[in-house]
PDBQT receptor file of N, H, CA, C and O in Angstrom, charges set to zero:
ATOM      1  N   UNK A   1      82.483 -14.012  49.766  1.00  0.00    +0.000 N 
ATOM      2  CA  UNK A   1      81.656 -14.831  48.916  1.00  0.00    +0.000 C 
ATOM      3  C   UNK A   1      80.195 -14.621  49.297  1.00  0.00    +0.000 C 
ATOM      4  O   UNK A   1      79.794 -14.918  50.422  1.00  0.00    +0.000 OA
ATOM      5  N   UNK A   2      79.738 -14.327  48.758  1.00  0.00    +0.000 N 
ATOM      6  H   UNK A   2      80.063 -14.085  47.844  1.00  0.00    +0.000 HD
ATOM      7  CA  UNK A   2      78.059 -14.449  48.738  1.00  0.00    +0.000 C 
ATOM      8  C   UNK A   2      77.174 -15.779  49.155  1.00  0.00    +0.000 C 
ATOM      9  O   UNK A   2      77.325 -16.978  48.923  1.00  0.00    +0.000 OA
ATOM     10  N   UNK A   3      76.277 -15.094  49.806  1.00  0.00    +0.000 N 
ATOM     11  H   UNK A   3      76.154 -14.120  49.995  1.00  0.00    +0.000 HD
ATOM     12  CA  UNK A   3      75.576 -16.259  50.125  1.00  0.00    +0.000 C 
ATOM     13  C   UNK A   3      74.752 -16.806  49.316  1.00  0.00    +0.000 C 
ATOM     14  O   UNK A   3      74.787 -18.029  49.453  1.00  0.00    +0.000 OA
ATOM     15  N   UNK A   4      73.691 -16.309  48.176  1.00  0.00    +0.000 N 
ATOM     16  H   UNK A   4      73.663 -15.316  48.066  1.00  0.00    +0.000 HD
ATOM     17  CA  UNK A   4      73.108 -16.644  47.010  1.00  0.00    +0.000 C 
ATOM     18  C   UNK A   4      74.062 -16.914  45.917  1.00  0.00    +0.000 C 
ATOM     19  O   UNK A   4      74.170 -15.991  45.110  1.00  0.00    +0.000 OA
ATOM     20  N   UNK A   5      74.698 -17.845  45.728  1.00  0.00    +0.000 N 
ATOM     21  H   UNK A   5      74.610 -18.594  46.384  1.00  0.00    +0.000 HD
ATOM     22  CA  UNK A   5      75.847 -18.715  44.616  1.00  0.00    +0.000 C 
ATOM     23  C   UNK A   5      74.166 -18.105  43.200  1.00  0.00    +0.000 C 
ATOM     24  O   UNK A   5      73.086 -17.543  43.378  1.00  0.00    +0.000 OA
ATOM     25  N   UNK A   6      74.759 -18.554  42.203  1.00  0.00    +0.000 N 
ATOM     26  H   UNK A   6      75.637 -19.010  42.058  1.00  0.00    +0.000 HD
ATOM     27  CA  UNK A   6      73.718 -18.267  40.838  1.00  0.00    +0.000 C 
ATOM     28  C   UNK A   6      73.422 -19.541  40.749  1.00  0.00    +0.000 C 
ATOM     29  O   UNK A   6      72.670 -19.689  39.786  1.00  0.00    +0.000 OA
ATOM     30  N   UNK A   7      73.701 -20.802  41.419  1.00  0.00    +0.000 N 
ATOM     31  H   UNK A   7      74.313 -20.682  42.202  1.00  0.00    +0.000 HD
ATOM     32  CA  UNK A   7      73.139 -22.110  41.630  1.00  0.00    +0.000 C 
ATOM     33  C   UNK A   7      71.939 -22.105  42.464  1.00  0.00    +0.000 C 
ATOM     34  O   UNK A   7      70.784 -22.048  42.041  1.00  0.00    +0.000 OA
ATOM     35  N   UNK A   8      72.209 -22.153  43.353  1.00  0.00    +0.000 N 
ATOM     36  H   UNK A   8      73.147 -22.199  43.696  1.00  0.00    +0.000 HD
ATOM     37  CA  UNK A   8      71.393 -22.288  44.557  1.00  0.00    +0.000 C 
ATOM     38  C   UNK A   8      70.310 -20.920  44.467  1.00  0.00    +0.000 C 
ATOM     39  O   UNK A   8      69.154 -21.210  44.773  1.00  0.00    +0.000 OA
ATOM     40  N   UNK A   9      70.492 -19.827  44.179  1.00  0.00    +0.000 N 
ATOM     41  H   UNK A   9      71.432 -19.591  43.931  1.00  0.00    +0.000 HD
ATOM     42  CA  UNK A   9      69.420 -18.530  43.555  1.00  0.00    +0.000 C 
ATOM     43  C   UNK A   9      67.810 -19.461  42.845  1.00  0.00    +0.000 C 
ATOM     44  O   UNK A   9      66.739 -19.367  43.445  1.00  0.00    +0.000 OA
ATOM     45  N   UNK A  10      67.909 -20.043  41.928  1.00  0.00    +0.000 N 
ATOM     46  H   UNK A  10      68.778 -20.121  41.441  1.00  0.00    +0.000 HD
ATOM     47  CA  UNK A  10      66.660 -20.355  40.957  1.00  0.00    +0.000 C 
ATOM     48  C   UNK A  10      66.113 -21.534  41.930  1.00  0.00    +0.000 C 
ATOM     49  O   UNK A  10      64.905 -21.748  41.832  1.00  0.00    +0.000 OA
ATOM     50  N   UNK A  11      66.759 -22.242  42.755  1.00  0.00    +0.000 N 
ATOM     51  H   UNK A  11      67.740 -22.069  42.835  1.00  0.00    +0.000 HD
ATOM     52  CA  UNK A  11      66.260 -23.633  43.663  1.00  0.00    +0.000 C 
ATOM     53  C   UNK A  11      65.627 -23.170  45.017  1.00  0.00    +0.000 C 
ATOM     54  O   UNK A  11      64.984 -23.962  45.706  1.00  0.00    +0.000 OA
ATOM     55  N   UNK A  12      65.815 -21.930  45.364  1.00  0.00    +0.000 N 
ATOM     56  H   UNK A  12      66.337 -21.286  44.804  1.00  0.00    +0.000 HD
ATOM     57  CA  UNK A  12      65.567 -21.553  46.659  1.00  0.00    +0.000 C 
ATOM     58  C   UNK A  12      64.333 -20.217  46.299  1.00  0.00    +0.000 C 
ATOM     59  O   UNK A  12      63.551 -19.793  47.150  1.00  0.00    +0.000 OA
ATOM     60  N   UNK A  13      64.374 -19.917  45.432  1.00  0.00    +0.000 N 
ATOM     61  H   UNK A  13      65.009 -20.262  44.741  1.00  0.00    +0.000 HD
ATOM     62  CA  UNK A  13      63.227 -18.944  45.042  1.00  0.00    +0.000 C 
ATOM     63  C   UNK A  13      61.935 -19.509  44.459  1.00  0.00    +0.000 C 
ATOM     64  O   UNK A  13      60.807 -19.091  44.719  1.00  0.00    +0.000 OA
ATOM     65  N   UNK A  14      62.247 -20.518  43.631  1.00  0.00    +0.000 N 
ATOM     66  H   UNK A  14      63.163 -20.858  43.420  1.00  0.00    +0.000 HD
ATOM     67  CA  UNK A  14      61.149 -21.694  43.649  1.00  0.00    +0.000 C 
ATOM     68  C   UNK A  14      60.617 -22.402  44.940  1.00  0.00    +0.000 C 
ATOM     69  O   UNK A  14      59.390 -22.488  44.988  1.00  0.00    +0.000 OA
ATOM     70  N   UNK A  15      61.395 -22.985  46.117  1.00  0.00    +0.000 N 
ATOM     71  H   UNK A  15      62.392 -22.915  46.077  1.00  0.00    +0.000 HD
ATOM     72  CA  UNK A  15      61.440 -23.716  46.567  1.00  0.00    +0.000 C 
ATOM     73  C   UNK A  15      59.544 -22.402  47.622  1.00  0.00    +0.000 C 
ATOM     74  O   UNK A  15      58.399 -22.552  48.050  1.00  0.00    +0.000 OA
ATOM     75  N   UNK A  16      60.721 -21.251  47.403  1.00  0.00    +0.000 N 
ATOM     76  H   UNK A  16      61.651 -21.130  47.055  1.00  0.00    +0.000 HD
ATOM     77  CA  UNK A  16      59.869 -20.033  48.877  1.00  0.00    +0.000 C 
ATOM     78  C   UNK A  16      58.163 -20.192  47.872  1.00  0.00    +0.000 C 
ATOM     79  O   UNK A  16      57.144 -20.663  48.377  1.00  0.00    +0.000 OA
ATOM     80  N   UNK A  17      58.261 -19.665  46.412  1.00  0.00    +0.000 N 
ATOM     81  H   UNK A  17      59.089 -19.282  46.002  1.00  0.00    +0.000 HD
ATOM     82  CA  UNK A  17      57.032 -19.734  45.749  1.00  0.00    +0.000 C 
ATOM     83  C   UNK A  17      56.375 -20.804  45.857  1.00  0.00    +0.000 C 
ATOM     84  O   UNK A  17      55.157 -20.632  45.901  1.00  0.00    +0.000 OA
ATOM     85  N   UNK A  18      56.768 -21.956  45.921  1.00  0.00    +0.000 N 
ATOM     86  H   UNK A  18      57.758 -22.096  45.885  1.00  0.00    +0.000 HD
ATOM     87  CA  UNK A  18      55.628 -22.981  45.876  1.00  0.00    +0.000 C 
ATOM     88  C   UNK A  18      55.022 -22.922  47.113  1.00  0.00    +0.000 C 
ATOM     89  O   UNK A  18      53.801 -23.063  47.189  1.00  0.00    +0.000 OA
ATOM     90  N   UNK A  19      55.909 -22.675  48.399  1.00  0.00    +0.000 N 
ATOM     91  H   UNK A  19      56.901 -22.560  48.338  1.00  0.00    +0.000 HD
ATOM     92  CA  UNK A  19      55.402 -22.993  49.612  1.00  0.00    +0.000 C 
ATOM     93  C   UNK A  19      54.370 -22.031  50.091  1.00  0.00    +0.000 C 
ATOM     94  O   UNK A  19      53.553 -22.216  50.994  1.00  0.00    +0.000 OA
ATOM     95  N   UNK A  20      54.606 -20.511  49.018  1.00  0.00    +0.000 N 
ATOM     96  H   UNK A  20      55.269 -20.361  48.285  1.00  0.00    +0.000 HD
ATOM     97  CA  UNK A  20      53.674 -19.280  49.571  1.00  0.00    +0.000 C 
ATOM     98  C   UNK A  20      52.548 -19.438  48.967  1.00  0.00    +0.000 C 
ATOM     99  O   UNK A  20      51.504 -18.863  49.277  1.00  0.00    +0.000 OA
ATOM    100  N   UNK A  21      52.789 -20.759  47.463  1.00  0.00    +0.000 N 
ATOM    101  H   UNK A  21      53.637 -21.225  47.212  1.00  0.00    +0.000 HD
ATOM    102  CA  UNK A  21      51.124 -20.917  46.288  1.00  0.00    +0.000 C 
ATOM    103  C   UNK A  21      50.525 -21.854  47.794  1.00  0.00    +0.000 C 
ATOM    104  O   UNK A  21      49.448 -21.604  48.335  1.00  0.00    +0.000 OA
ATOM    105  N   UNK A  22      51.320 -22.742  48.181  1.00  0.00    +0.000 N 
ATOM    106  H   UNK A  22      52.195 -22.945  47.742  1.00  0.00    +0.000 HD
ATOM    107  CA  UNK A  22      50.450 -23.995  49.197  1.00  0.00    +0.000 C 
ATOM    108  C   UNK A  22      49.962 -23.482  50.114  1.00  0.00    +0.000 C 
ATOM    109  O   UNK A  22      49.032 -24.186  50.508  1.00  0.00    +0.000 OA
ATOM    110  N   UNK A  23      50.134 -22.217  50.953  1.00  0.00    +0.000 N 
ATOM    111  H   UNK A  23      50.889 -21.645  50.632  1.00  0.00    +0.000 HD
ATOM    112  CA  UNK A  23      49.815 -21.456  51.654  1.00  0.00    +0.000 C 
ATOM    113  C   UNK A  23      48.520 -20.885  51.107  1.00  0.00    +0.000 C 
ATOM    114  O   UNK A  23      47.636 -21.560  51.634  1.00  0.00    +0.000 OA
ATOM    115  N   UNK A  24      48.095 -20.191  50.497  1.00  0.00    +0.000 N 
ATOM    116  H   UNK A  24      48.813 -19.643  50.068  1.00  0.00    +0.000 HD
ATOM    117  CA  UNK A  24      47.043 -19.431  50.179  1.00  0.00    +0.000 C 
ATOM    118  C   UNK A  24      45.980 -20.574  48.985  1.00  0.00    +0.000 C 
ATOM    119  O   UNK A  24      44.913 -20.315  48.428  1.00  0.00    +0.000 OA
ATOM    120  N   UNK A  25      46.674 -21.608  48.952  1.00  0.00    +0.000 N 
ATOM    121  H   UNK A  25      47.541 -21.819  49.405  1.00  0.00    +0.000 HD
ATOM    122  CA  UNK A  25      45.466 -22.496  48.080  1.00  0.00    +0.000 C 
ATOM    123  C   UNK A  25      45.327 -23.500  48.722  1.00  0.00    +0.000 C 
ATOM    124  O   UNK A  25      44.386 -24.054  48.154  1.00  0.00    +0.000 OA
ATOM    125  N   UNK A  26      45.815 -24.496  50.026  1.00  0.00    +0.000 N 
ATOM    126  H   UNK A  26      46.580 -24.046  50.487  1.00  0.00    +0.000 HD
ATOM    127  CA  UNK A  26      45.372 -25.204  50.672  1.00  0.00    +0.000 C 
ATOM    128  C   UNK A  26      44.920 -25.163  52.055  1.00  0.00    +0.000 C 
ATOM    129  O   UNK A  26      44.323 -25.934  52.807  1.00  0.00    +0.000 OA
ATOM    130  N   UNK A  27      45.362 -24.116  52.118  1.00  0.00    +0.000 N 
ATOM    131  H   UNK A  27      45.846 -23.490  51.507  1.00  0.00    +0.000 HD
ATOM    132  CA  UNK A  27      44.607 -23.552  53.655  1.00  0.00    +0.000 C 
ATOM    133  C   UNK A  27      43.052 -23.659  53.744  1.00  0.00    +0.000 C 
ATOM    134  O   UNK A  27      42.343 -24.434  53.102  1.00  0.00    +0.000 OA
ATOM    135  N   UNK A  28      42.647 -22.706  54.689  1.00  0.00    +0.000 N 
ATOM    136  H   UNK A  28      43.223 -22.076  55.211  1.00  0.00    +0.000 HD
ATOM    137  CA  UNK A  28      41.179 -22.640  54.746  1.00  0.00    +0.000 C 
ATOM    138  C   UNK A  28      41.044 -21.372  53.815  1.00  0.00    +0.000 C 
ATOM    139  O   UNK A  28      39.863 -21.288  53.479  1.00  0.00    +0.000 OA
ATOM    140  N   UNK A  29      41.789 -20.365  53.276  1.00  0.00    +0.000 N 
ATOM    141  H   UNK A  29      42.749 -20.434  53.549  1.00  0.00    +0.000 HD
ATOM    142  CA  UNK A  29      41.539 -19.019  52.412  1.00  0.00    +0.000 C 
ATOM    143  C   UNK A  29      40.940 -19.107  51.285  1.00  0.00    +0.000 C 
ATOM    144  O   UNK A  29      40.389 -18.153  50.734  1.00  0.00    +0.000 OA
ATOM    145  N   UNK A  30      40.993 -20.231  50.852  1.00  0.00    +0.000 N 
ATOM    146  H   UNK A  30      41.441 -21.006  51.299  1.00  0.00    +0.000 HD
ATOM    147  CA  UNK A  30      40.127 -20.290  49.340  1.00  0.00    +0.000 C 
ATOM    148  C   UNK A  30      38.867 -20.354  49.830  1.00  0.00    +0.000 C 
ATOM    149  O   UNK A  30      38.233 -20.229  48.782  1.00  0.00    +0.000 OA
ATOM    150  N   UNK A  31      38.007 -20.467  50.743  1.00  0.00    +0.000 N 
ATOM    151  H   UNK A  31      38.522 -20.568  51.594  1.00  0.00    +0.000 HD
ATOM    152  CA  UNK A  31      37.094 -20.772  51.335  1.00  0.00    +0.000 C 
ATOM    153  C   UNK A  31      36.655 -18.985  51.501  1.00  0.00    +0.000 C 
ATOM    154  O   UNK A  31      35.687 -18.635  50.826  1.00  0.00    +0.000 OA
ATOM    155  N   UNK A  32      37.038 -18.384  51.983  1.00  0.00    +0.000 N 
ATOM    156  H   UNK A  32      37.824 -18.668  52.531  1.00  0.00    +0.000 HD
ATOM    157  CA  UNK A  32      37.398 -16.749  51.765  1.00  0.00    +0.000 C 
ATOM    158  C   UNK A  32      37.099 -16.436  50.396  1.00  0.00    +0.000 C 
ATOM    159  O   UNK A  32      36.104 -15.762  50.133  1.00  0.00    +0.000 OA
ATOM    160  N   UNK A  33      37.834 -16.843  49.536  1.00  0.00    +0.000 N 
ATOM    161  H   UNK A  33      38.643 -17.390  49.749  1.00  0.00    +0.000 HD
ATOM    162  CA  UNK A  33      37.195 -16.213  48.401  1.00  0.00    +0.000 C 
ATOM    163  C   UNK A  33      36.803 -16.388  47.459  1.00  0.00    +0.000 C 
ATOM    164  O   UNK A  33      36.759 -15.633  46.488  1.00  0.00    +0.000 OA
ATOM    165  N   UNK A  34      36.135 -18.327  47.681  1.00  0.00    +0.000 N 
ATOM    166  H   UNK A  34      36.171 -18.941  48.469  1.00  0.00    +0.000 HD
ATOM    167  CA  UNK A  34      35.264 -18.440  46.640  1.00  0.00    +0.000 C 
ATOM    168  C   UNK A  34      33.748 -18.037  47.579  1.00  0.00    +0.000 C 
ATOM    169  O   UNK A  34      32.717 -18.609  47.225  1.00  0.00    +0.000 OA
ATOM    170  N   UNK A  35      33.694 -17.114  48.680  1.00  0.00    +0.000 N 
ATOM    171  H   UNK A  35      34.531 -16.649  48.968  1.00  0.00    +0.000 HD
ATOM    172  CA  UNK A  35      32.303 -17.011  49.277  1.00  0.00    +0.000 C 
ATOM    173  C   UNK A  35      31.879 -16.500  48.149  1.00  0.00    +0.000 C 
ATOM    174  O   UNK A  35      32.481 -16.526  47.076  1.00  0.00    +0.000 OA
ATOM    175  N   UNK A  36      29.973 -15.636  48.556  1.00  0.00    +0.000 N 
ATOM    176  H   UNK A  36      29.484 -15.615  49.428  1.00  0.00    +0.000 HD
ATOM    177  CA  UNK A  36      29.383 -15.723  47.803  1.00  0.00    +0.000 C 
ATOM    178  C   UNK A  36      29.651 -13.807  47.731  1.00  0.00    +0.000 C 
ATOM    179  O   UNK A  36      29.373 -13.199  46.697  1.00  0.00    +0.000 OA
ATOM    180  N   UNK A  37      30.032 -13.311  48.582  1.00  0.00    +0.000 N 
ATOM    181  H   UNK A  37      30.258 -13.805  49.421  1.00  0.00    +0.000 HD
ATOM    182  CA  UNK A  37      30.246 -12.230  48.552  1.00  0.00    +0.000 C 
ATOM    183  C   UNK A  37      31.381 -11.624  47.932  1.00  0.00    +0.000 C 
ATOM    184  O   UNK A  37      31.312 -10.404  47.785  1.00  0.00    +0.000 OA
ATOM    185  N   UNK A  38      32.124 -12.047  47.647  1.00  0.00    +0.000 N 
ATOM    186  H   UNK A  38      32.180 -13.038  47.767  1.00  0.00    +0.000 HD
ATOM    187  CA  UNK A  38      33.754 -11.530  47.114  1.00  0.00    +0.000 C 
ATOM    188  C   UNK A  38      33.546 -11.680  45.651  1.00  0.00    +0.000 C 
ATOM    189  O   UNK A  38      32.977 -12.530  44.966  1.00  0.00    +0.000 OA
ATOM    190  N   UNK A  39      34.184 -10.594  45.393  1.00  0.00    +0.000 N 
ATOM    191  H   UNK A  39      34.646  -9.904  45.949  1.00  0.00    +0.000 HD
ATOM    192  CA  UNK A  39      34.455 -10.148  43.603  1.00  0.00    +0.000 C 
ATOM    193  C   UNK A  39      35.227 -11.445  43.194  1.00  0.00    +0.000 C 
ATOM    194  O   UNK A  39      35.946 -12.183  43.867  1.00  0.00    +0.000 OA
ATOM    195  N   UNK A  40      34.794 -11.501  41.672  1.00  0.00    +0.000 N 
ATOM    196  H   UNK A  40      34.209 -10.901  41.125  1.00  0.00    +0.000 HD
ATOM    197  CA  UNK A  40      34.846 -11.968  40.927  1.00  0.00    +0.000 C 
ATOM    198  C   UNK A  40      36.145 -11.919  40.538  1.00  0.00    +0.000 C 
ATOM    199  O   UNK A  40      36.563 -12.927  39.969  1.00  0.00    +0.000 OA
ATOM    200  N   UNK A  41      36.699 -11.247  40.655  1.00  0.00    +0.000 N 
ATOM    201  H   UNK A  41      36.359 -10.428  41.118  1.00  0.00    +0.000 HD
ATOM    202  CA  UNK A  41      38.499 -11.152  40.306  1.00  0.00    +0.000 C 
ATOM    203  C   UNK A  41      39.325 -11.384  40.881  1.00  0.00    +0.000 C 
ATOM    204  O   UNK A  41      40.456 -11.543  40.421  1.00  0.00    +0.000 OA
ATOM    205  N   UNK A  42      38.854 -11.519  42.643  1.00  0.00    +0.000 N 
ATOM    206  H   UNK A  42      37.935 -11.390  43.016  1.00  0.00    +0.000 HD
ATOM    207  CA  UNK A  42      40.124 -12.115  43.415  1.00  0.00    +0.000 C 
ATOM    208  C   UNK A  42      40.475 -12.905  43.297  1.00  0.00    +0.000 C 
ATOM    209  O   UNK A  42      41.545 -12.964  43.903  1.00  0.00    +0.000 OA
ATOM    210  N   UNK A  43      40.104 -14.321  42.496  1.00  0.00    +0.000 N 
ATOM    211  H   UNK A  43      39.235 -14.273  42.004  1.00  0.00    +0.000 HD
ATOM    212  CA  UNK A  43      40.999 -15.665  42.488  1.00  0.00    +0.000 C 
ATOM    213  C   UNK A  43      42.253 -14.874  41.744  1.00  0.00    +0.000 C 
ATOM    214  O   UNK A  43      43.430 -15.030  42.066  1.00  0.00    +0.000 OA
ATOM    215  N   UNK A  44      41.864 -14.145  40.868  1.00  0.00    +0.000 N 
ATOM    216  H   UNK A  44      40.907 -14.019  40.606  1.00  0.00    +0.000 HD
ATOM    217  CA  UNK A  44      43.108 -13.759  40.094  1.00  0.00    +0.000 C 
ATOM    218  C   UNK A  44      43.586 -12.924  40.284  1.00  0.00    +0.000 C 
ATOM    219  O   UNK A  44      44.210 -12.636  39.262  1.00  0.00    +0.000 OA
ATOM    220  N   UNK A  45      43.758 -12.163  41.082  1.00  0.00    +0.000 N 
ATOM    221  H   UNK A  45      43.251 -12.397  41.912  1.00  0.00    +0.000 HD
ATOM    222  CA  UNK A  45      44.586 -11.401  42.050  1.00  0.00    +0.000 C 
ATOM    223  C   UNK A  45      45.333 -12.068  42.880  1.00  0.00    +0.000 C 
ATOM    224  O   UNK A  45      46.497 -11.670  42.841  1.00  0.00    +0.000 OA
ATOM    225  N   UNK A  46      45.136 -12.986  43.675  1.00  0.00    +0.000 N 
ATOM    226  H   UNK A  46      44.190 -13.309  43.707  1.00  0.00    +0.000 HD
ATOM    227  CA  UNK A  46      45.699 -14.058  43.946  1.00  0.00    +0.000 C 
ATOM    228  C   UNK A  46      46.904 -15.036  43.153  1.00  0.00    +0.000 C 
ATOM    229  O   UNK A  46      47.877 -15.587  43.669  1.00  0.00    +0.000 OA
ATOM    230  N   UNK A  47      46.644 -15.036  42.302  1.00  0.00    +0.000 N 
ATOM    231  H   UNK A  47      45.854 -14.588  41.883  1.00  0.00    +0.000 HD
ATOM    232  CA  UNK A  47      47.420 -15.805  41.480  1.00  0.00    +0.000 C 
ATOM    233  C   UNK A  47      48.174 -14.823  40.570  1.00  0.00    +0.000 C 
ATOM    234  O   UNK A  47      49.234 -15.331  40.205  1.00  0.00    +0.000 OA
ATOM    235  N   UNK A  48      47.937 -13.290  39.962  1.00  0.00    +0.000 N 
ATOM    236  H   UNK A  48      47.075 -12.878  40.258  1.00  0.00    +0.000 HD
ATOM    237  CA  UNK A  48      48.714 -12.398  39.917  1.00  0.00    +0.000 C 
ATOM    238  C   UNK A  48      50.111 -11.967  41.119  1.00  0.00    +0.000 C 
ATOM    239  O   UNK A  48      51.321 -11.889  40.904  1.00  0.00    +0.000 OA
ATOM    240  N   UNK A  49      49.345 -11.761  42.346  1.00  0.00    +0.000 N 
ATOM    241  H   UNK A  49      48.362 -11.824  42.521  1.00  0.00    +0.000 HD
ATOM    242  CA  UNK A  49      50.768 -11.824  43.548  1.00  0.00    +0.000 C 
ATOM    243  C   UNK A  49      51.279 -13.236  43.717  1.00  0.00    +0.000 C 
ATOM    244  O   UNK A  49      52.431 -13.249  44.151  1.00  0.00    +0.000 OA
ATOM    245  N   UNK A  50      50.777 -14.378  43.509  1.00  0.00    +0.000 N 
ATOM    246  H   UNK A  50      49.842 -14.368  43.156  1.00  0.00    +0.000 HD
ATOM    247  CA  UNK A  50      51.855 -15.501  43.416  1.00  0.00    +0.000 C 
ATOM    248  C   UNK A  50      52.734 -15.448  42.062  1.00  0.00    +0.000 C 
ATOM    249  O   UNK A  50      53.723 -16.152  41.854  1.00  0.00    +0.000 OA
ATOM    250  N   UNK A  51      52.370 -14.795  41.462  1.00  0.00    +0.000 N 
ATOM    251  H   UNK A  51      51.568 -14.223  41.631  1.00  0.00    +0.000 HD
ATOM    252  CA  UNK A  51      53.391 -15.164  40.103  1.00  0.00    +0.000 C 
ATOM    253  C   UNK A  51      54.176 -14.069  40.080  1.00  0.00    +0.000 C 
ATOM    254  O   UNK A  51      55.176 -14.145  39.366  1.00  0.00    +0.000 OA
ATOM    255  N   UNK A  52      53.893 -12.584  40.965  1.00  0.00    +0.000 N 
ATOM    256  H   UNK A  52      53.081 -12.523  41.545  1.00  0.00    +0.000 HD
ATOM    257  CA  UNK A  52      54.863 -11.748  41.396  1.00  0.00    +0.000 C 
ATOM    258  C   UNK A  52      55.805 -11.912  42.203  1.00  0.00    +0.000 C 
ATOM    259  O   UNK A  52      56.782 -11.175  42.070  1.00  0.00    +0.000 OA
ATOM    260  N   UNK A  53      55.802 -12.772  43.121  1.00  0.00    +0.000 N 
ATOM    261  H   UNK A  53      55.008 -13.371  43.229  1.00  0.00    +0.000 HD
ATOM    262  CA  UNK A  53      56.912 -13.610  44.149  1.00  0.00    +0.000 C 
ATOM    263  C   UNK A  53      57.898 -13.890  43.966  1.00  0.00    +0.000 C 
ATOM    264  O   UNK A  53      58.731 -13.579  44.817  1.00  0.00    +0.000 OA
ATOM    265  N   UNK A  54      58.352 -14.665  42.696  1.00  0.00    +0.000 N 
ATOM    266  H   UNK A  54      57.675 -14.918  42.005  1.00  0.00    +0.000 HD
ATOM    267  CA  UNK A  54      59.770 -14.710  42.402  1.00  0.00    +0.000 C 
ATOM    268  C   UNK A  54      60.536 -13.466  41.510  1.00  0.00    +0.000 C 
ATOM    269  O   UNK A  54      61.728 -13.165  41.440  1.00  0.00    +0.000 OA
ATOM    270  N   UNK A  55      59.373 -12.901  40.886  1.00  0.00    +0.000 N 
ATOM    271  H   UNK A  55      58.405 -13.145  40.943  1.00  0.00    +0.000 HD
ATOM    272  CA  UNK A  55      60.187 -11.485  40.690  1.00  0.00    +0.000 C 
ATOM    273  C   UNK A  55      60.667 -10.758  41.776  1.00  0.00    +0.000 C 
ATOM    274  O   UNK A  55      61.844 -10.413  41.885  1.00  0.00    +0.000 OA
ATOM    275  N   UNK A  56      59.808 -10.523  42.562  1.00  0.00    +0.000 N 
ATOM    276  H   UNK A  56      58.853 -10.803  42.473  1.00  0.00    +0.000 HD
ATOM    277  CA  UNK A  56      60.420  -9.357  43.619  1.00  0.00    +0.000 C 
ATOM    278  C   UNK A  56      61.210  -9.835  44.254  1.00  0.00    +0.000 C 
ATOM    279  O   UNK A  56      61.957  -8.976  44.721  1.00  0.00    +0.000 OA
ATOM    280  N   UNK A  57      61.637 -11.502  44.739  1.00  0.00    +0.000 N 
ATOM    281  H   UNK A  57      61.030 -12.200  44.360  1.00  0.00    +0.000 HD
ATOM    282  CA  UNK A  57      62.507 -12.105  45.507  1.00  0.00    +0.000 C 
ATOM    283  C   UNK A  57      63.922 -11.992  44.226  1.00  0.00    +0.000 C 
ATOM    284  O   UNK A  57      65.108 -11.799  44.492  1.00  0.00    +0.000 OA
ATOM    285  N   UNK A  58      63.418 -12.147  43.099  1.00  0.00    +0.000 N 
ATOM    286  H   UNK A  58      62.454 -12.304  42.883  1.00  0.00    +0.000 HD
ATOM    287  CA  UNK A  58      64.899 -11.685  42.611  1.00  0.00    +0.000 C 
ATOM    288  C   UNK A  58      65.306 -10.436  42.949  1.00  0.00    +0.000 C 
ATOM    289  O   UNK A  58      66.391 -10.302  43.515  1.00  0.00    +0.000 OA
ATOM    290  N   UNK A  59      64.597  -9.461  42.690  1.00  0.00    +0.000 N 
ATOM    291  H   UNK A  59      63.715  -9.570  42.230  1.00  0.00    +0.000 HD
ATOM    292  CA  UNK A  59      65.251  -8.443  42.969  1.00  0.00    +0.000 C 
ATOM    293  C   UNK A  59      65.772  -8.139  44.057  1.00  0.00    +0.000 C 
ATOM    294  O   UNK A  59      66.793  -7.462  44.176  1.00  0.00    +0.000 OA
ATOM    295  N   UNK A  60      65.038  -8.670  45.062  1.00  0.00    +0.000 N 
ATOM    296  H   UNK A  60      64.208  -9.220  44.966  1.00  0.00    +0.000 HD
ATOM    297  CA  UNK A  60      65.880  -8.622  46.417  1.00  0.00    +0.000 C 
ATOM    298  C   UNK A  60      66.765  -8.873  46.892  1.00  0.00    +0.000 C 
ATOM    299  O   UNK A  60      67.421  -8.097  47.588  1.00  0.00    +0.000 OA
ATOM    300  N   UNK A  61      67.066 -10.143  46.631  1.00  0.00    +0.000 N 
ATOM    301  H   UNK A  61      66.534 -10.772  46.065  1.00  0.00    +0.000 HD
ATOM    302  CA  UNK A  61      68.453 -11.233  46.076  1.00  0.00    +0.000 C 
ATOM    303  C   UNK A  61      69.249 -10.186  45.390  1.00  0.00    +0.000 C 
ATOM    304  O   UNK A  61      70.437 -10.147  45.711  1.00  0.00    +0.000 OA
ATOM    305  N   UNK A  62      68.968  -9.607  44.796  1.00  0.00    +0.000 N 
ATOM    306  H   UNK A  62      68.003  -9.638  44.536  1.00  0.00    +0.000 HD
ATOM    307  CA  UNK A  62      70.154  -9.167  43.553  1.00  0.00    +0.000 C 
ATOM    308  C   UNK A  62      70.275  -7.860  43.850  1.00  0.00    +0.000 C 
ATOM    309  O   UNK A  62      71.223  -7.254  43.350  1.00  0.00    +0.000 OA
ATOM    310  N   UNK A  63      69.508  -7.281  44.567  1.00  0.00    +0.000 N 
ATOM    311  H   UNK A  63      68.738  -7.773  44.973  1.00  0.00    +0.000 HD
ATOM    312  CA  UNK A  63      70.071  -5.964  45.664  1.00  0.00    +0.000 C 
ATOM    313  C   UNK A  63      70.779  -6.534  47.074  1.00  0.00    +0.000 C 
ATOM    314  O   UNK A  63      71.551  -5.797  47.687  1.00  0.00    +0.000 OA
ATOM    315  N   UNK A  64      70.621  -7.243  47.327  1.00  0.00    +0.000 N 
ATOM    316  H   UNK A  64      69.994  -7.843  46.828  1.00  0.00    +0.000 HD
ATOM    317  CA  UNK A  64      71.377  -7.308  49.208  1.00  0.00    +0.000 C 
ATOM    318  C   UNK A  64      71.942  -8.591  49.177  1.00  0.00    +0.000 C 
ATOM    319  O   UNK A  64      72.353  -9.169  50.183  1.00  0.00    +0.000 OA
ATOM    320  N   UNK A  65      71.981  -9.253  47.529  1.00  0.00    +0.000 N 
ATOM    321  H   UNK A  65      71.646  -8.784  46.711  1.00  0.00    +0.000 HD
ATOM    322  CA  UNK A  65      73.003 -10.419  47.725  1.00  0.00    +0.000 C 
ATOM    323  C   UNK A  65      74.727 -10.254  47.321  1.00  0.00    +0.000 C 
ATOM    324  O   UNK A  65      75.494 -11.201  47.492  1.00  0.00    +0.000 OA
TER     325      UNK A  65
């Protein structure tokens, strides 16, 4: 039996994304890159690889689960 059930898969891949968005937006890092020196596009680069997170964790899941 597998350890990722198709239950527990969508609750635990959410659960990793929110904790990796709280990570990089309540830390001290936003402080990083709203300086005065950093491009204009990294907030959203940022928020492009958070919204890539549960894709690639599916796939990972769904290769080695």
């Amino acid at each position: 039996m597998s350890l990722f059930t198709s239950d527990i898969r969508p609750t635990e891949i959410t659960t990793v994304v929110v904790l990796i968005s709280l990570l990089f937006l309540l830390t001290p890092l936003p402080g990083l890159w709203f300086s005065t020196g950093s491009a204009w596009y990294l907030p959203y680069l940022i928020w492009f690889g958070i919204s890539l997170c549960p894709v690639s964790m599916n796939r990972w899941q769904c290769e080695h689960g």
